[in-house]
C-alpha positions as CSV (number, residue, x, y, z in Angstrom):
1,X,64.3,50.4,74.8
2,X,66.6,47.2,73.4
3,X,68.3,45.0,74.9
4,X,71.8,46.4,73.5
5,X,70.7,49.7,75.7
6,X,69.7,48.4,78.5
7,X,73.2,46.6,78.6
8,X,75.0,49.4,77.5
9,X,73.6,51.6,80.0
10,X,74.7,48.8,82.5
11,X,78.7,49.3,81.1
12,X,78.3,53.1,81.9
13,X,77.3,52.0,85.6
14,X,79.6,50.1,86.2
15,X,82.2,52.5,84.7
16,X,80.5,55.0,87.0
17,X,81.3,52.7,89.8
18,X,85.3,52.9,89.4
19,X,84.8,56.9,89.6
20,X,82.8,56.6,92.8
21,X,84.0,58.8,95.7
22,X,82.7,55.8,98.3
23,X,82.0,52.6,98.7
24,X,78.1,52.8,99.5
25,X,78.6,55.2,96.0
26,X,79.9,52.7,94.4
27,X,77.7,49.6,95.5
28,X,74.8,52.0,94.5
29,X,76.4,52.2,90.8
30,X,76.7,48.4,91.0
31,X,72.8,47.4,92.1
32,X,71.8,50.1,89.3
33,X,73.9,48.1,86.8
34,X,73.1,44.8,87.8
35,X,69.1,45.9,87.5
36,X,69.9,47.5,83.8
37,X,71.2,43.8,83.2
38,X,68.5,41.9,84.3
39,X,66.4,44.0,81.7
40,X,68.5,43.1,79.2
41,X,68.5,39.4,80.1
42,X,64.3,39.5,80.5
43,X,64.4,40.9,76.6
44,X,66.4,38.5,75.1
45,X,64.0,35.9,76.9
46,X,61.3,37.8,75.5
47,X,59.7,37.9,78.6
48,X,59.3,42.0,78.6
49,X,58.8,43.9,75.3
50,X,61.0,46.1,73.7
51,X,59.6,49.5,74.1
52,X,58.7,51.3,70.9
53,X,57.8,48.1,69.6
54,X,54.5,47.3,67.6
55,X,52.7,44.8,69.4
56,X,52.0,41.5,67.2
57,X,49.1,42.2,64.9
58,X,48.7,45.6,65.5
């Protein structure tokens, strides 16, 4: 998975967050987005691979 996936899937929790019914629903949305981000973040520092990725020299 990319980077741009990982965040984008992020948006659609935190989008999911505003339709929440309640607040532990909605602080549930918010940790699953915040972890969706930090993947992001740990890609672009190229410290986790991007999955479907061929490995250097293979």
């Amino acid at each position: 998975m990319s980077a741009e996936l990982y965040r984008n899937n992020a948006d659609d929790c935190r989008q999911r967050s505003l339709q929440a019914r309640t607040p532990a629903d909605k602080a549930n949305w918010l940790k699953i987005a915040e972890e969706w981000q930090k993947l992001a973040e740990e890609v672009d520092a190229g410290n986790i691979c991007e999955i479907g990725l061929k490995a250097k020299g293979t």
